[in-house]
PyMOL commands that place a pseudoatom at each C-alpha (Angstrom):
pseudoatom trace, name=CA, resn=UNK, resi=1, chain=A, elem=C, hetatm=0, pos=[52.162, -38.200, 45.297]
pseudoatom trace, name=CA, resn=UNK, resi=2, chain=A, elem=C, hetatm=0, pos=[48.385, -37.099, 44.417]
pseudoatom trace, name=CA, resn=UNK, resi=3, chain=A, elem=C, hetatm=0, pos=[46.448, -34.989, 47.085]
pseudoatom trace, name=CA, resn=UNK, resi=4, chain=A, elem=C, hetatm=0, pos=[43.327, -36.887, 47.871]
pseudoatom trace, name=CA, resn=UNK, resi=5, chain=A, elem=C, hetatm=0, pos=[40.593, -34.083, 49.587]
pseudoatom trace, name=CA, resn=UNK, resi=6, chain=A, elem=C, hetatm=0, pos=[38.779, -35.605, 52.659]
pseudoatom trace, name=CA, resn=UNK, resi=7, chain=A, elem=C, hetatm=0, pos=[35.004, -35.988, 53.003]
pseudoatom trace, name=CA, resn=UNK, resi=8, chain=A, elem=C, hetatm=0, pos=[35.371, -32.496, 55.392]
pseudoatom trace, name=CA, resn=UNK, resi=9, chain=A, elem=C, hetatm=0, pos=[37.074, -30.868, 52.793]
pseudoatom trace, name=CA, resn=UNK, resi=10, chain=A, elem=C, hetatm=0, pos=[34.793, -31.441, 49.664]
pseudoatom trace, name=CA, resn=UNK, resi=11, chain=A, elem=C, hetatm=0, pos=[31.549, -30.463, 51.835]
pseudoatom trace, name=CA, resn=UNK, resi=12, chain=A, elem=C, hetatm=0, pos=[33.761, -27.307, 52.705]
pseudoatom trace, name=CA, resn=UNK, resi=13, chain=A, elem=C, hetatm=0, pos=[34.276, -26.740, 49.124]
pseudoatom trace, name=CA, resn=UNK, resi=14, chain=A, elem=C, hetatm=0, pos=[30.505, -27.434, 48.233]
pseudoatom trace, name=CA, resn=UNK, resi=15, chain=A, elem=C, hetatm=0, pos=[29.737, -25.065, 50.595]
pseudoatom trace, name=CA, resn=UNK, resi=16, chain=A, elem=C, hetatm=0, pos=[31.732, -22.002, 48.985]
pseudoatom trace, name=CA, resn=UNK, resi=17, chain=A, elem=C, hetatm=0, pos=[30.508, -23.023, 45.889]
pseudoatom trace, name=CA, resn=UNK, resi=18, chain=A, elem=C, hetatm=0, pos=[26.483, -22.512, 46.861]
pseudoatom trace, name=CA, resn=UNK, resi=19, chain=A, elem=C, hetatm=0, pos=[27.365, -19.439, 48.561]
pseudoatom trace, name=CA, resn=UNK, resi=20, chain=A, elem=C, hetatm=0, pos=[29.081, -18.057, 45.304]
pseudoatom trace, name=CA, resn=UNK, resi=21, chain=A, elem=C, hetatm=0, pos=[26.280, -19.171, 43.236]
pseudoatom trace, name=CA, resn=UNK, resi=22, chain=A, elem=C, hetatm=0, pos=[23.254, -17.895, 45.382]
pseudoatom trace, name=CA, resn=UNK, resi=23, chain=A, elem=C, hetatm=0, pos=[25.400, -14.579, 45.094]
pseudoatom trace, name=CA, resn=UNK, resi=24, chain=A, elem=C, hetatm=0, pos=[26.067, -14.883, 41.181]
pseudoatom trace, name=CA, resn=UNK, resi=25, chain=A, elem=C, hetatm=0, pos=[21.745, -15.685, 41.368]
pseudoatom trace, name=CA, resn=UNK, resi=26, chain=A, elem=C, hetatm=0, pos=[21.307, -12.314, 43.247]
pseudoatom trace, name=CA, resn=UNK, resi=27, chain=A, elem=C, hetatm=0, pos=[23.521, -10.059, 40.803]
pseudoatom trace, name=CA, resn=UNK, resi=28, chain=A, elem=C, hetatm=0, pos=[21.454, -11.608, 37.849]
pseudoatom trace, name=CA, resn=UNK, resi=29, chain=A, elem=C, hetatm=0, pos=[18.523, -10.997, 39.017]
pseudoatom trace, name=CA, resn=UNK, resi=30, chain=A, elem=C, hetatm=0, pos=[19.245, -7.568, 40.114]
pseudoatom trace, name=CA, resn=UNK, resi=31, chain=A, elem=C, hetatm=0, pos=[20.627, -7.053, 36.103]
pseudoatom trace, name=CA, resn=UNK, resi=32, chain=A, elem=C, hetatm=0, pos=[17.717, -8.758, 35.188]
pseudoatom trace, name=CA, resn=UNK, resi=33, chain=A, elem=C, hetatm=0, pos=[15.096, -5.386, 35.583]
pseudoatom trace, name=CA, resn=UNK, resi=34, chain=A, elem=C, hetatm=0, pos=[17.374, -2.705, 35.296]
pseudoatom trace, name=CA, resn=UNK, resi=35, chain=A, elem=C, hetatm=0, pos=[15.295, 0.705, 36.727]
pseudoatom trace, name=CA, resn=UNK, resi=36, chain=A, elem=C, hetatm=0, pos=[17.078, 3.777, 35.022]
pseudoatom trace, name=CA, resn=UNK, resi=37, chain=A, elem=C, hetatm=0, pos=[15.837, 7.069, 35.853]
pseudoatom trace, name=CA, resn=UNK, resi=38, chain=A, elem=C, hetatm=0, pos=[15.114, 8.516, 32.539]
pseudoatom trace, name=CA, resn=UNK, resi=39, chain=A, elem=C, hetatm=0, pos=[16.333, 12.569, 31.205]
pseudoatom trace, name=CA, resn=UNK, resi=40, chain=A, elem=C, hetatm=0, pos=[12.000, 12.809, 31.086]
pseudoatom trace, name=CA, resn=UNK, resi=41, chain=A, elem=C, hetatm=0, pos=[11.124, 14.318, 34.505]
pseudoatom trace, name=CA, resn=UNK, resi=42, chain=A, elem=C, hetatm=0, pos=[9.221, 11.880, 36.980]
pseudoatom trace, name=CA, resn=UNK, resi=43, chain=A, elem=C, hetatm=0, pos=[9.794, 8.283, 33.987]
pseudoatom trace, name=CA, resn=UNK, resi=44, chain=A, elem=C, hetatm=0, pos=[11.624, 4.912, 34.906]
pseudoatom trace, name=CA, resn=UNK, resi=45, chain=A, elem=C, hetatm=0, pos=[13.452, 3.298, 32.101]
pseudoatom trace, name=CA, resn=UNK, resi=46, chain=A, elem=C, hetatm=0, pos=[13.132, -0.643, 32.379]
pseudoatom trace, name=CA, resn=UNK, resi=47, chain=A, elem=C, hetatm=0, pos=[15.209, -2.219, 29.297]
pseudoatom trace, name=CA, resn=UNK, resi=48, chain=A, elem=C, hetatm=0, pos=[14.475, -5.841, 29.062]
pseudoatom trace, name=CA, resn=UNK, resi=49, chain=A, elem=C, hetatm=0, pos=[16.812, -8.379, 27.416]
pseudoatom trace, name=CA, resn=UNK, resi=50, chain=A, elem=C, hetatm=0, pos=[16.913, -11.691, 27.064]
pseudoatom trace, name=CA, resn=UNK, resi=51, chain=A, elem=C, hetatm=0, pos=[14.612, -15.044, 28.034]
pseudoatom trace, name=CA, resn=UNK, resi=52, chain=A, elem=C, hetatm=0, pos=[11.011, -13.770, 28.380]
pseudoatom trace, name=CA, resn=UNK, resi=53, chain=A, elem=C, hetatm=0, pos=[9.740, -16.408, 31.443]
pseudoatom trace, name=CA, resn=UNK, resi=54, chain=A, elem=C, hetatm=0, pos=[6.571, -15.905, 33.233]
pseudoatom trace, name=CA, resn=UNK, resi=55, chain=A, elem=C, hetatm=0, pos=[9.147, -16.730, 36.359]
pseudoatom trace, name=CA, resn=UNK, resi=56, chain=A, elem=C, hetatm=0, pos=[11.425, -13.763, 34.824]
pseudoatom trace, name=CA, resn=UNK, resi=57, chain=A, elem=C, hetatm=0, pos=[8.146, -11.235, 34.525]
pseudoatom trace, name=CA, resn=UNK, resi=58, chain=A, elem=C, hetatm=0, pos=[6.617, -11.623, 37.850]
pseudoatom trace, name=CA, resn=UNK, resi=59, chain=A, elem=C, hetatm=0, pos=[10.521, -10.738, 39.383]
pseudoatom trace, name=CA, resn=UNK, resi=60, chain=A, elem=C, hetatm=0, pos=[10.658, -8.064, 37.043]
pseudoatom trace, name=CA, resn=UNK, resi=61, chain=A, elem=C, hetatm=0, pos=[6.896, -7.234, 38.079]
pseudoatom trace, name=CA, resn=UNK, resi=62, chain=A, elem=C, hetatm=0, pos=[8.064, -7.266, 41.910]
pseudoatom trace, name=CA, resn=UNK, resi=63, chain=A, elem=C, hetatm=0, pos=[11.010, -4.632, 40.594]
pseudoatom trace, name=CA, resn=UNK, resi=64, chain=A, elem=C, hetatm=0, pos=[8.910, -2.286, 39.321]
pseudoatom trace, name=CA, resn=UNK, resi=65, chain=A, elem=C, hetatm=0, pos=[6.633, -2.151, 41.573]
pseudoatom trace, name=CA, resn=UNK, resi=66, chain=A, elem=C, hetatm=0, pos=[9.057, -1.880, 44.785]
pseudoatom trace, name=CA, resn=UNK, resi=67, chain=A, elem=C, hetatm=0, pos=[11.039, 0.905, 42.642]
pseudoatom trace, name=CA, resn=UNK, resi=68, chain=A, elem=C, hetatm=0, pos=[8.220, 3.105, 41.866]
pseudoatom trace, name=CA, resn=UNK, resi=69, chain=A, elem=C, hetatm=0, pos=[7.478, 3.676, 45.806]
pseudoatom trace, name=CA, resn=UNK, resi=70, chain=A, elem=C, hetatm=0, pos=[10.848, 4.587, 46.561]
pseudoatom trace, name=CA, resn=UNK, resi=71, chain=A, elem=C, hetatm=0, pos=[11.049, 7.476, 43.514]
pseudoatom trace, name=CA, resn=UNK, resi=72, chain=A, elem=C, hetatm=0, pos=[8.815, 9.703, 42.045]
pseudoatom trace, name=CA, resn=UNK, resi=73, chain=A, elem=C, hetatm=0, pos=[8.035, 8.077, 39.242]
pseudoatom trace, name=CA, resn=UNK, resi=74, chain=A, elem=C, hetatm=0, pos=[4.444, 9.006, 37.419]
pseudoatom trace, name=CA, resn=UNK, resi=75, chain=A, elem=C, hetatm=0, pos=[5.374, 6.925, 33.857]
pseudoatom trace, name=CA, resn=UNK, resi=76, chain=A, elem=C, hetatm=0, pos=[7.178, 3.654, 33.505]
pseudoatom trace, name=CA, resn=UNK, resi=77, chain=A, elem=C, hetatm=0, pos=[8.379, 2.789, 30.030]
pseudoatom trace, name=CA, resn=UNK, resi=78, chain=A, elem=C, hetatm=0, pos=[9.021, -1.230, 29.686]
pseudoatom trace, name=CA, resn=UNK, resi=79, chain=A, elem=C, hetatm=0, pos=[11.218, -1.538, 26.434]
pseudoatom trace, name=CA, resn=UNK, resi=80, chain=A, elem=C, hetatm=0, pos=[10.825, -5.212, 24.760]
pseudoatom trace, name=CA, resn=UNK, resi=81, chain=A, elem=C, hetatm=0, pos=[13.262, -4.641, 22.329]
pseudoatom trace, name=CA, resn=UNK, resi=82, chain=A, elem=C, hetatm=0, pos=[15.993, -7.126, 23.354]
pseudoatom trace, name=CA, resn=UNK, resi=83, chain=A, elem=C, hetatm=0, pos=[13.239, -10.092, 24.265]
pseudoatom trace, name=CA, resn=UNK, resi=84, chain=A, elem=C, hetatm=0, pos=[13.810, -13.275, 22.642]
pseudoatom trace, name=CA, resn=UNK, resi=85, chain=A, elem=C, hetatm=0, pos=[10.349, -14.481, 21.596]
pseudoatom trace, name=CA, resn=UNK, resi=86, chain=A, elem=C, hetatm=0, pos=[11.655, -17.662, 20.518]
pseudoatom trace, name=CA, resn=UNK, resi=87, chain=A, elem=C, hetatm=0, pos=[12.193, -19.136, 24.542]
pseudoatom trace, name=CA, resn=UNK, resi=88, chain=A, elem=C, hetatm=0, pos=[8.861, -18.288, 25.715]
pseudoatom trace, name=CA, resn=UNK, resi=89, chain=A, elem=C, hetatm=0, pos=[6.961, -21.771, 25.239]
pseudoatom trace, name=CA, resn=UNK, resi=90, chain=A, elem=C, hetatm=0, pos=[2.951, -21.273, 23.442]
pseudoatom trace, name=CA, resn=UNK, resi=91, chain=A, elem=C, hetatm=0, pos=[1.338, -21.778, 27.245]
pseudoatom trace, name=CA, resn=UNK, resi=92, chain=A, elem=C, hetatm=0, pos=[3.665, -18.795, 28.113]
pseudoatom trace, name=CA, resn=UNK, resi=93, chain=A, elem=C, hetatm=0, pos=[1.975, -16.260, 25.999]
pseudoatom trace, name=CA, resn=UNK, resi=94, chain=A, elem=C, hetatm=0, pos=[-1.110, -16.276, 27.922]
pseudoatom trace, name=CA, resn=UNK, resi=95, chain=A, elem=C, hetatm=0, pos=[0.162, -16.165, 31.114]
pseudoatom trace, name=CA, resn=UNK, resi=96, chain=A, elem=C, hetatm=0, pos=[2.480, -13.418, 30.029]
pseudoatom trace, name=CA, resn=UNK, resi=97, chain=A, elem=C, hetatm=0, pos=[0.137, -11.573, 28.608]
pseudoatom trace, name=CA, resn=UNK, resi=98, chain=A, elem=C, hetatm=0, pos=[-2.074, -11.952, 31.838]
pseudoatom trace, name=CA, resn=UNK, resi=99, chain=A, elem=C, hetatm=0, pos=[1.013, -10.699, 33.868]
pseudoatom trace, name=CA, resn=UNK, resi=100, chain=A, elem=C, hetatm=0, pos=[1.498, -7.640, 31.922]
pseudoatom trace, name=CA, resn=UNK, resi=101, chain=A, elem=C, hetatm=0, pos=[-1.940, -6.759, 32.468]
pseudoatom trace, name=CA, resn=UNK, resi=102, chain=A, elem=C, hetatm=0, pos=[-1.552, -7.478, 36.422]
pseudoatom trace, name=CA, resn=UNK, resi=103, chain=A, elem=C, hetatm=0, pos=[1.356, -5.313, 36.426]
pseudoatom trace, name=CA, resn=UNK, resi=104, chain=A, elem=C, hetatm=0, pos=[-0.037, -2.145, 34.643]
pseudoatom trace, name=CA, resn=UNK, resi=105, chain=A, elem=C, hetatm=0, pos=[-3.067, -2.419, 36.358]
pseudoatom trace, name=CA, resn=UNK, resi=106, chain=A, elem=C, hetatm=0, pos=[-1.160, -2.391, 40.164]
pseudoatom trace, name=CA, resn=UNK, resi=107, chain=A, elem=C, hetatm=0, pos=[0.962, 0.488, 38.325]
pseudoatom trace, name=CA, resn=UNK, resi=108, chain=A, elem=C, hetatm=0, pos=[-2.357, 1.949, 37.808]
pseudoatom trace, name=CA, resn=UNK, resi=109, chain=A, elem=C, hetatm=0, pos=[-3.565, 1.846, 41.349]
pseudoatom trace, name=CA, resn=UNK, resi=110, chain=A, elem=C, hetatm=0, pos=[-1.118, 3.617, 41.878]
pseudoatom trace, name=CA, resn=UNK, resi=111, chain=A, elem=C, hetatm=0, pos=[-1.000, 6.676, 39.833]
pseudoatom trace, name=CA, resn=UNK, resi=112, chain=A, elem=C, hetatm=0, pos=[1.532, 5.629, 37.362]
pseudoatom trace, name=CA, resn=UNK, resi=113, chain=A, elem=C, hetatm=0, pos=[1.038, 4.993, 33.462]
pseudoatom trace, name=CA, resn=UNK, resi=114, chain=A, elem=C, hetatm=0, pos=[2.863, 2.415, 31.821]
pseudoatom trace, name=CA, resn=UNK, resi=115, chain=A, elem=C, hetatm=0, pos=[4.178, 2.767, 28.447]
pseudoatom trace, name=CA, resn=UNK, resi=116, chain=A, elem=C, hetatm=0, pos=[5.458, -0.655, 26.484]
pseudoatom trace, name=CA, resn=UNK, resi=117, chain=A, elem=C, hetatm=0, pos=[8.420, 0.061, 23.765]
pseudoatom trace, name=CA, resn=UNK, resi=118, chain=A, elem=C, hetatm=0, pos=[9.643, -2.501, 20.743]
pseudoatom trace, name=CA, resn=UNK, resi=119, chain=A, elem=C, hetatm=0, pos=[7.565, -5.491, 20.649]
pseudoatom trace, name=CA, resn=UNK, resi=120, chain=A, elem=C, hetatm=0, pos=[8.689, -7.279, 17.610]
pseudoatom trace, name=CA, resn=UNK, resi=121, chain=A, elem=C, hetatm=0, pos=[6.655, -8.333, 14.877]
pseudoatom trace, name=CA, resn=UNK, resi=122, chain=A, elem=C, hetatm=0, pos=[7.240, -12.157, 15.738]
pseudoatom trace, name=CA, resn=UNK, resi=123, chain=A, elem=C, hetatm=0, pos=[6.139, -11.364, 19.603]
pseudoatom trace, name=CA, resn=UNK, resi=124, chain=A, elem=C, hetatm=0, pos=[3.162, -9.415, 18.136]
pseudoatom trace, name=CA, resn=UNK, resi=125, chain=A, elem=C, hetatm=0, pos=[1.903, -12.380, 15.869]
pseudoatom trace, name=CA, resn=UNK, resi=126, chain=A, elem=C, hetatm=0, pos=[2.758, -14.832, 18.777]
pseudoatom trace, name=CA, resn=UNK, resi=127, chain=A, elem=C, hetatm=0, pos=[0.313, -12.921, 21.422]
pseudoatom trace, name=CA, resn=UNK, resi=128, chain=A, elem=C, hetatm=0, pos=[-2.175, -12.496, 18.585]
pseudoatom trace, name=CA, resn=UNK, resi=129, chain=A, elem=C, hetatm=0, pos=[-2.574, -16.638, 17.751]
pseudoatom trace, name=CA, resn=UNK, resi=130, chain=A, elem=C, hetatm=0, pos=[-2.167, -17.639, 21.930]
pseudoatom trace, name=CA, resn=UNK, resi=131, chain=A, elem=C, hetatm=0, pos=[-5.553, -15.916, 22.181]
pseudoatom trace, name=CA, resn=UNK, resi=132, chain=A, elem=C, hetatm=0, pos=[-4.260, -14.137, 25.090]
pseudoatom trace, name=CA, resn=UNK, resi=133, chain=A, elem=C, hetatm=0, pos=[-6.437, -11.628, 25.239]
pseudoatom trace, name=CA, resn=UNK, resi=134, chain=A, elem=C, hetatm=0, pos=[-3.699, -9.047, 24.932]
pseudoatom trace, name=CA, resn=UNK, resi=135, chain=A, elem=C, hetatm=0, pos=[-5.118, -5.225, 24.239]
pseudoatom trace, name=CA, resn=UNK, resi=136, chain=A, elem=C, hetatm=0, pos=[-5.630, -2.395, 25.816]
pseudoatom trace, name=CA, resn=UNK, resi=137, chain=A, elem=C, hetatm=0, pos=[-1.688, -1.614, 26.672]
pseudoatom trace, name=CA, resn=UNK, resi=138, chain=A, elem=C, hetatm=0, pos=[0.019, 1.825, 25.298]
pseudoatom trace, name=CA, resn=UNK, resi=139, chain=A, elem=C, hetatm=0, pos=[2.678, 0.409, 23.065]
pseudoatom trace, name=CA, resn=UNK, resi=140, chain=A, elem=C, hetatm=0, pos=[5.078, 2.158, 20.352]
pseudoatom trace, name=CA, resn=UNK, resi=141, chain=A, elem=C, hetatm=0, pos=[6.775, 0.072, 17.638]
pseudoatom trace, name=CA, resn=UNK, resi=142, chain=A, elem=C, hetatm=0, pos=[10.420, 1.510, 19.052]
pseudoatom trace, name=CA, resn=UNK, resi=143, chain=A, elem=C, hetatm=0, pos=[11.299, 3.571, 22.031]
pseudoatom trace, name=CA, resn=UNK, resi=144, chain=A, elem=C, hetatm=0, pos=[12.434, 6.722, 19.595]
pseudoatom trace, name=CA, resn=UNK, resi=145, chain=A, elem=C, hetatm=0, pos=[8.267, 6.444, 19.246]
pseudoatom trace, name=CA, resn=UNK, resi=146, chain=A, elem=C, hetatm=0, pos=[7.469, 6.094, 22.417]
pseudoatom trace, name=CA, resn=UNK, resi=147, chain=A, elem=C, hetatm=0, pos=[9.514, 9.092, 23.910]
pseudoatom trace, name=CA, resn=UNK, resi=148, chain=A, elem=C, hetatm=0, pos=[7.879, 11.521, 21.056]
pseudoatom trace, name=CA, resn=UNK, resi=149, chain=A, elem=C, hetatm=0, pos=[4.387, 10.433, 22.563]
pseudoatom trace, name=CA, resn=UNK, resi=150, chain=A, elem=C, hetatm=0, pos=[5.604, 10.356, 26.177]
pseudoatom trace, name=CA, resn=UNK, resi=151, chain=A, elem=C, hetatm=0, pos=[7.272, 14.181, 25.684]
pseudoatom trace, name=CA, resn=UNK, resi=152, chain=A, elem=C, hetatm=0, pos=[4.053, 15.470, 24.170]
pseudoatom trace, name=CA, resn=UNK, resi=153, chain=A, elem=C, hetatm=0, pos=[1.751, 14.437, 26.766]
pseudoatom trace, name=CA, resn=UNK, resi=154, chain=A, elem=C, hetatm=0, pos=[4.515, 15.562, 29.676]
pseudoatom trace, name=CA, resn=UNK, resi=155, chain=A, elem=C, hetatm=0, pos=[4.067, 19.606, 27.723]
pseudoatom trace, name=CA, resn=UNK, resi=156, chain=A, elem=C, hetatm=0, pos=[8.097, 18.468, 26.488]
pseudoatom trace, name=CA, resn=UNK, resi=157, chain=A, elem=C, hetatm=0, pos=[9.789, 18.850, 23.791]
pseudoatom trace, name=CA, resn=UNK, resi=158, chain=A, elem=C, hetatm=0, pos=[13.504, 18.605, 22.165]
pseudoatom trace, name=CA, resn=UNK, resi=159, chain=A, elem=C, hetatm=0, pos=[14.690, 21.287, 20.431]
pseudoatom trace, name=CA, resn=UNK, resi=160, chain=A, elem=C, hetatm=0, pos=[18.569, 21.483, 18.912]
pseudoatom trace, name=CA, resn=UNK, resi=161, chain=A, elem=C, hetatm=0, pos=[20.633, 24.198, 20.484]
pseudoatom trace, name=CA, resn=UNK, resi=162, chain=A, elem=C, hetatm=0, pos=[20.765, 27.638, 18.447]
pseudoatom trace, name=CA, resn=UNK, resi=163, chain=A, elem=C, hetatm=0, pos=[24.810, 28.553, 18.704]
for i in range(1, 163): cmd.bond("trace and resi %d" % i, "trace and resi %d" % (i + 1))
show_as sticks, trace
zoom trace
């Protein structure tokens, strides 16, 4: 004898099934812009991985931006090491480019430099030919780069322990 689910108990079922997605949406979003306080006094650490959307960007944009109040945070380093260029479509570029520009300048505003880590070559040449108008960010080829310029202008430096 097969169990046949009523009408009342499929909608129930639906039902459980949005809820655990909308949560499932929530926790991937949250991973989405990870904001790690970083061993450099008063710098965020925002690793990226992944899909580069515009959709993705402006969350990630919204992250930032919310985190930043809450700590004191003077320098925000966005590494790009981990982006896939090949999912971001050619239209993408320039509104990409246009949001990265929106949110250093609203970092700005607000006292706080932002530092751009590991675009890859193919990223690089993809901005270049969408004629997005992309310059005038502080970027480093790899974060190891990037923290060497970011300790020197913070006085910093790392030295290896004399024992």
């Amino acid at each position: 004898m097969s169990k046949i689910a009523t009408k009342e108990q499929l909608q129930q079922e639906i039902e459980q099934l949005k809820t655990k997605v909308a949560k499932y949406e929530t926790i991937i979003k949250e991973l989405a812009a990870p904001m790690i306080p970083s061993i450099v006094p008063n710098t965020m650490l925002v690793p990226l991985t992944g899909t580069f959307t515009v959709e993705r960007f402006i969350h990630i944009q919204n992250t930032i931006v919310n985190s930043v109040v809450k700590t004191d945070t003077d320098t925000v380093v966005i590494d790009l090491t981990g982006i896939n260029y090949l999912d971001i479509d050619a239209t993408g570029y320039q509104e990409l480019s246009a949001n990265i520009k929106n949110l250093t300048d609203a970092l700005k505003l607000m006292g706080i430099d932002t530092m751009f880590v590991g675009f890859s070559a193919k990223l690089v040449q993809k901005l270049v030919l969408s004629n997005s108008g992309f310059q005038g960010f502080e970027s480093y080829a790899n974060f190891r780069l990037g923290l060497k310029s970011l300790l020197k202008k913070k006085g910093l430096e790392i030295k290896e322990r004399e024992e």
